[in-house]
C-alpha positions as CSV (number, residue, x, y, z in Angstrom):
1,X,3.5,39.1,31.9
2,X,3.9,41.6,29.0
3,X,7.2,40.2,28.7
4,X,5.8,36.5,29.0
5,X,3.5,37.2,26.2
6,X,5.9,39.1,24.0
7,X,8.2,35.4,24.2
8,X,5.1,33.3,23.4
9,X,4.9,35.4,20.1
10,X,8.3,34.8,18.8
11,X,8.0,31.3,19.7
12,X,4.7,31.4,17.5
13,X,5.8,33.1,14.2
14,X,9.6,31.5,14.4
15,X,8.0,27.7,14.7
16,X,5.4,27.6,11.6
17,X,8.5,28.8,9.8
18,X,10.9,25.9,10.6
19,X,7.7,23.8,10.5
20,X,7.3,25.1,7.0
21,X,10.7,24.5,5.6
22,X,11.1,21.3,7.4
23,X,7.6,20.4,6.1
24,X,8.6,21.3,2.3
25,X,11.3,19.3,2.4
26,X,9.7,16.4,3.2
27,X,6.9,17.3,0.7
28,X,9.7,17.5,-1.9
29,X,11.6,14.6,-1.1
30,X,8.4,12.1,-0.4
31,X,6.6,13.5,-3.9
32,X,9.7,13.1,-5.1
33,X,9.9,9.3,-4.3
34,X,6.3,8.9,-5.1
35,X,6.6,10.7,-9.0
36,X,9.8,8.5,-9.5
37,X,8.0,5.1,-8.4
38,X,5.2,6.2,-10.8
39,X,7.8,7.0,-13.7
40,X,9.4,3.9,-13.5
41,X,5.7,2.1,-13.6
42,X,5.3,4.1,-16.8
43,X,8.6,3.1,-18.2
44,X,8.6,-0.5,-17.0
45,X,5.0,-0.4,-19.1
46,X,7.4,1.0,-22.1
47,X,10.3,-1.3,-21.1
48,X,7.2,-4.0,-21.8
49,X,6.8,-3.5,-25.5
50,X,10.4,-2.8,-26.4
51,X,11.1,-6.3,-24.1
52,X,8.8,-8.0,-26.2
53,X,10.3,-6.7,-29.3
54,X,13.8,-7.4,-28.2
55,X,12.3,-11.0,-27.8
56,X,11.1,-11.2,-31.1
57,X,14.7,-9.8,-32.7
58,X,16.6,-12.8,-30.1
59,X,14.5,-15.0,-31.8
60,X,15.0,-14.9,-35.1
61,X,18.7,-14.1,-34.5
62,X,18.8,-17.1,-32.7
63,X,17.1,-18.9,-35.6
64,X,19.6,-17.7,-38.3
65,X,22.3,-18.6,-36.5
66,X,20.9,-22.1,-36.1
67,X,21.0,-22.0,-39.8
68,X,23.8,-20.3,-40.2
69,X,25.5,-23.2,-38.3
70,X,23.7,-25.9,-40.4
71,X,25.0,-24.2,-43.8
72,X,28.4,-24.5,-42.1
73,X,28.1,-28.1,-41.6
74,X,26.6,-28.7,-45.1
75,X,29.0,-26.4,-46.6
76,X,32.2,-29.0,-44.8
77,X,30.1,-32.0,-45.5
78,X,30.1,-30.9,-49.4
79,X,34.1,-30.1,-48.9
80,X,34.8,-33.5,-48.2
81,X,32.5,-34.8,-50.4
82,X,34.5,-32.7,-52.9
83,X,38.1,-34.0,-51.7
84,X,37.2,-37.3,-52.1
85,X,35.8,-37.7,-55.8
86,X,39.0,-35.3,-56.7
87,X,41.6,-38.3,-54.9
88,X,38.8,-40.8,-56.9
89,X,39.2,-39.0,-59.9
90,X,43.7,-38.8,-59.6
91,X,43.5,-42.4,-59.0
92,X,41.4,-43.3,-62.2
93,X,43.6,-40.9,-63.8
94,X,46.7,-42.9,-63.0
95,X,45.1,-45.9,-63.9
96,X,44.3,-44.9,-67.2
97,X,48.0,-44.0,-67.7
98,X,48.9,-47.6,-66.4
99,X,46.5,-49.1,-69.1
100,X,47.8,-46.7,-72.1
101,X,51.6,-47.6,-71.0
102,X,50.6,-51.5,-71.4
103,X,49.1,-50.8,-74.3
104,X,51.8,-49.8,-75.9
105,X,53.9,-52.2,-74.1
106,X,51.7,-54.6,-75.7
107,X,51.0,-53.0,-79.2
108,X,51.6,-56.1,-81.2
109,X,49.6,-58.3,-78.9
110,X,46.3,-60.3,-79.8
111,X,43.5,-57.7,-81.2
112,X,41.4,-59.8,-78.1
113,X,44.1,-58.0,-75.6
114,X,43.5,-54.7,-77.6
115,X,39.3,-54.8,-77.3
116,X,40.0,-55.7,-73.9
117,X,42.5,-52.6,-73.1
118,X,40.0,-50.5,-75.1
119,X,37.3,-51.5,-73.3
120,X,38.9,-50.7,-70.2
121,X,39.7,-47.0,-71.0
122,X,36.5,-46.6,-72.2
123,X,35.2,-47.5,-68.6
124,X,37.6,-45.3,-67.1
125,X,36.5,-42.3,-69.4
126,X,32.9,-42.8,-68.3
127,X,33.8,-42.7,-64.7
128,X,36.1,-40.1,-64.8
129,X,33.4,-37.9,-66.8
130,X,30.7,-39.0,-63.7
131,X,33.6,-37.5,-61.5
132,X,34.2,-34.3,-63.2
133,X,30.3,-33.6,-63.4
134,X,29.9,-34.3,-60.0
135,X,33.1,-32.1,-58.6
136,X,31.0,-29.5,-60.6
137,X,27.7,-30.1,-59.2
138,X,29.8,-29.5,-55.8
139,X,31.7,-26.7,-56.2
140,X,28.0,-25.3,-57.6
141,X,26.7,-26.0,-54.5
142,X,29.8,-24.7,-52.3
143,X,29.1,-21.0,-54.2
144,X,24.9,-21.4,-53.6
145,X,26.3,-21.8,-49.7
146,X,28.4,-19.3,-50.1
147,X,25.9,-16.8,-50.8
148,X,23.6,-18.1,-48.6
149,X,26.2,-17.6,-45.6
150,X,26.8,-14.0,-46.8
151,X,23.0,-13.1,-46.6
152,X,23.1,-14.7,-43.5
153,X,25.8,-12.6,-41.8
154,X,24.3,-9.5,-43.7
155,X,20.9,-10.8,-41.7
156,X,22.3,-11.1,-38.3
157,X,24.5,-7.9,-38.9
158,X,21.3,-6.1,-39.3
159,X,19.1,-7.6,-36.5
160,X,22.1,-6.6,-34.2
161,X,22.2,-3.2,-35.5
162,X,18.4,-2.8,-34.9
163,X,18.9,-4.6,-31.1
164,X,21.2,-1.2,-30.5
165,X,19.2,1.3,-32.3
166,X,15.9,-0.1,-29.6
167,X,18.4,0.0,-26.5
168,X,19.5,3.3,-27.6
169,X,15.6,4.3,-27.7
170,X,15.1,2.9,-24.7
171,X,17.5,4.7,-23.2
172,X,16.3,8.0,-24.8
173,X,12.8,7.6,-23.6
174,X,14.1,7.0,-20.2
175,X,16.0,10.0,-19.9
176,X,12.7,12.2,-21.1
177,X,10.5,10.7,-18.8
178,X,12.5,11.2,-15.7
179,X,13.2,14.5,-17.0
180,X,9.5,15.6,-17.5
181,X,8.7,13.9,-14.2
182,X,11.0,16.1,-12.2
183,X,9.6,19.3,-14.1
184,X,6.2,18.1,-12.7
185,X,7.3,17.4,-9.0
186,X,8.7,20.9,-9.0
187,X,5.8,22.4,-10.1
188,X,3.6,20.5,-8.1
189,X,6.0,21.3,-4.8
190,X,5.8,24.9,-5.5
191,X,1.8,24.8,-5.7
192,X,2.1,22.8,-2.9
193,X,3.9,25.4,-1.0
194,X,1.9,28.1,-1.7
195,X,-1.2,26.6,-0.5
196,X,0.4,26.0,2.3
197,X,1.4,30.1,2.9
198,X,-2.3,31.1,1.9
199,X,-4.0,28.5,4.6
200,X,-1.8,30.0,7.0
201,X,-2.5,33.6,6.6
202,X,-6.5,33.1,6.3
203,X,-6.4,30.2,9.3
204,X,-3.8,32.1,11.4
205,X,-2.0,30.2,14.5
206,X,-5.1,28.5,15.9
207,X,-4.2,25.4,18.8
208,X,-6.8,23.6,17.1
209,X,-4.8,23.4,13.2
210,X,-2.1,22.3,12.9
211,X,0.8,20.9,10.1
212,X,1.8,17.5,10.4
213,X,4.2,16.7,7.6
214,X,2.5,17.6,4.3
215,X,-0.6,18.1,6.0
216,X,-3.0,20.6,7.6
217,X,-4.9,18.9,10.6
218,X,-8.2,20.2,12.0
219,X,-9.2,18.7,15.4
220,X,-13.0,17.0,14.4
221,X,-14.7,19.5,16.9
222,X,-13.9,22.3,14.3
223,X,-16.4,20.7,11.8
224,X,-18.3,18.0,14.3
225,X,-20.1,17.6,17.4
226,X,-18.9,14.0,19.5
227,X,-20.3,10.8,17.3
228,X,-21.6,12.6,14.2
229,X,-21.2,13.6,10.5
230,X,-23.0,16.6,9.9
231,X,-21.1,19.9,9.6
232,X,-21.7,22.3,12.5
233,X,-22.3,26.2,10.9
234,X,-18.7,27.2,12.2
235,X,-17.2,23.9,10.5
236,X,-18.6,24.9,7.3
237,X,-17.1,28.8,7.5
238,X,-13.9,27.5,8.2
239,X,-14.5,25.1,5.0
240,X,-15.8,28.0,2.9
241,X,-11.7,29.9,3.9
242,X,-10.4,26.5,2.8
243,X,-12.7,26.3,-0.6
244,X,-11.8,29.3,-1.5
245,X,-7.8,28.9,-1.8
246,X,-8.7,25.5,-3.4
247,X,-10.6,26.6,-6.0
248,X,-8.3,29.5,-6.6
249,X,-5.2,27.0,-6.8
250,X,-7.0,25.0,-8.8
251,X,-7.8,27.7,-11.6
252,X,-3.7,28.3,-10.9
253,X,-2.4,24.9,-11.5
254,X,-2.0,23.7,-15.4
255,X,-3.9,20.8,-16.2
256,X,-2.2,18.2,-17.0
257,X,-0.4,18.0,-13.5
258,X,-2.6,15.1,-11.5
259,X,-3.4,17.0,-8.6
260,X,-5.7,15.7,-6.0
261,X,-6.7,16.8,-2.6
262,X,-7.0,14.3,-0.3
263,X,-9.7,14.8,2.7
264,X,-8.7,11.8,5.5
265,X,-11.0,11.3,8.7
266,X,-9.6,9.7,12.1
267,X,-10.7,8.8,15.1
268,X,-9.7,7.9,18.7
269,X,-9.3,4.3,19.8
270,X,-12.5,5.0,21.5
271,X,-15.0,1.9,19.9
272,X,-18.1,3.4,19.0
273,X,-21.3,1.4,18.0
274,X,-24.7,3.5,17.9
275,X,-27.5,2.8,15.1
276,X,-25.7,5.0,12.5
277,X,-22.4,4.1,12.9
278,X,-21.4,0.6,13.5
279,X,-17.4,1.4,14.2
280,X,-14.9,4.4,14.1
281,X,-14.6,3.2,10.6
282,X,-18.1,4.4,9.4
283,X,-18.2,7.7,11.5
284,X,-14.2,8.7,10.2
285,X,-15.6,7.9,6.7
286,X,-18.7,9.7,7.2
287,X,-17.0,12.8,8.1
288,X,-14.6,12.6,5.3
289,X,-17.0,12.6,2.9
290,X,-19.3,15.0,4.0
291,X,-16.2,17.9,4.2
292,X,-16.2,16.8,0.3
293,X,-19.5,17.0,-0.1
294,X,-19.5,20.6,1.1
295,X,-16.2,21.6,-0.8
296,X,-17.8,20.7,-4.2
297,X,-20.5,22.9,-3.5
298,X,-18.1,25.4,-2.6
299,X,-16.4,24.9,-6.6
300,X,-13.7,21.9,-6.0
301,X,-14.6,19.7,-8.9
302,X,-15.3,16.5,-7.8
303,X,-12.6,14.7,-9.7
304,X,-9.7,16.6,-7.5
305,X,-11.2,15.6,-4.7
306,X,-11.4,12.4,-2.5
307,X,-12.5,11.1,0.8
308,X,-10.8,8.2,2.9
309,X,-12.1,7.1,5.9
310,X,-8.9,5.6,8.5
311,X,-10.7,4.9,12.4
312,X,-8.4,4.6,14.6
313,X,-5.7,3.2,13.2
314,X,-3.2,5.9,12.5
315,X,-3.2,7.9,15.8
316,X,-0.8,10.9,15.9
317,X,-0.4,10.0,19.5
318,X,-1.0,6.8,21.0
319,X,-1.7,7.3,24.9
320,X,-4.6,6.9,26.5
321,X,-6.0,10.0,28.3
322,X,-8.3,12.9,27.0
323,X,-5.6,14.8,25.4
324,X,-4.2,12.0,22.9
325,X,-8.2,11.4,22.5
326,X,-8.5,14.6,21.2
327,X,-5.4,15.1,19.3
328,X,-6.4,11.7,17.3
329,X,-9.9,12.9,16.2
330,X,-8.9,15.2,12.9
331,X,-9.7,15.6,9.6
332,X,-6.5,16.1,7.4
333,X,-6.0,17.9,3.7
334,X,-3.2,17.1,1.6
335,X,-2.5,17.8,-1.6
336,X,-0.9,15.2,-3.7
337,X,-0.9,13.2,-6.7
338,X,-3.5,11.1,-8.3
């Protein structure tokens, strides 16, 4: 029997152990996951803004380069514009030399031939000033489009330049928010942990707590009679142990990690209907809330703290006989984040 009893303690101190690594690293890796889902909410809220900005730079590029495209098109219209009065203008040109070759051809012809020849280069002269004031006007124009084609290349050049520099920020700010997120799931895991080592060694290996996951489960008769709320006087001296490495943790932890300590009630699948509690529902949320109640008197402070009530709707085992019964009425403490 010595013997017997000698095994049973091995098996006792060896199992919280594994339980304990095995439990941190799920802590670790399910905090993990939770801090990184919150991180990317954050940075999909700063994604948001620089979206919105990026927007607002697509726009306007898009804008110029609608303009930008309708200078173009001006800018060839005009070029045509500019070809054609320069073949008007050669052929006026040639003409005049026609009429000033027949003039001399026809120097000693009738004065009424000469007034008439006159006339006639006079006319051309008129029309080929119209065309050199207009190939002027145009070639004006051509430069004014120019410049306005530089300034808009210049334009687009800079809103393109200013798309990179946000992408680049984006980027940046991304890289320091993951980084400062990991920094806090470290230091919330290692608080974490050591909460867990101090409940153990006030608590001790007792059938009735036990750690499931990232949690420390107390079967409801520690703290209840069958069907109520109120704390029995043994409850509350196990609650005072608890309190007291809270409060002590809490002191411990910096502030601005968003620790919380989540106290969950559950039931059996037992329905239970009396004049104070109309289902499991009520009585596991009654009992959550009164373990809070009595751990802010004992110094938690009310805003790391919660209560949630669950029924019998997340049973740790799910037959039906008085052992699953009792296994599935527990209040739970975790530690997590807000």
């Amino acid at each position: 029997m010595a013997l017997s009893r000698s095994h049973r303690r091995d098996e006792t101190n060896f199992w919280p152990g594994f339980v304990d690594a095995l439990s941190t690293m799920l802590i670790g890796i399910v905090f993990l996951l939770s801090v990184f889902v919150l991180g990317q909410f954050f940075l999909s809220q700063e994604l948001t803004g620089k979206d919105t900005a990026l927007e607002r730079l697509n726009r306007q590029i898009s804008e110029l380069t609608d303009l930008l495209a309708l200078e173009r098109s001006t800018n060839r219209q005009a070029q045509e514009n500019l070809a054609l009065l320069q073949s008007t203008l050669t052929r006026e040109q040639g003409e005049r030399g026609r009429i000033q070759g027949l003039l001399e051809q026809q120097n000693g012809n009738a004065p009424a031939q000469l007034a008439e020849a006159q006339k006639a280069i006079e006319t051309e002269r008129q029309l080929s000033a119209r065309a050199q004031a207009t190939v002027e006007l145009v070639n004006q124009q051509i430069v004014a489009m120019r410049r306005q084609l530089a300034a808009l290349e210049e334009a687009l050049g800079a809103s393109e330049a200013k798309d990179r520099e946000s992408q680049a920020r984006i980027s940046e700010l991304g890289s320091r928010l993951n980084v400062a997120l990991a920094q806090r799931v470290q230091e919330l895991a290692r608080y974490r942990s050591d909460f867990f080592g101090r409940l153990r060694q006030v608590l001790g290996t007792r059938p009735d707590i036990r750690v499931v996951g990232d949690r420390f489960v107390f079967q409801s008769e520690v703290f209840f009679d069958a069907s109520q709320a109120v704390l029995k006087p043994e409850g509350r001296g196990e609650l005072d142990k608890l309190g007291a490495i809270i409060a002590d943790l809490g002191r411990e932890m910096p502030p601005d990690i968003p620790w919380i300590l989540r106290v969950d009630g559950h039931t059996d699948n037992r329905p239970i209907r009396t004049a104070q509690f109309q289902s499991n529902w009520n009585l596991s949320t009654a009992r959550a809330v009164s373990v809070v109640e009595y751990l802010i008197t004992k110094g938690i402070p009310a805003d790391r703290i919660a209560a949630t009530g669950f029924g019998e709707f997340q049973p740790l085992d799910v037959a039906n006989n008085d052992e699953a019964y009792r296994r599935n009425r527990r209040i739970e403490f975790k530690i997590t984040e807000r």
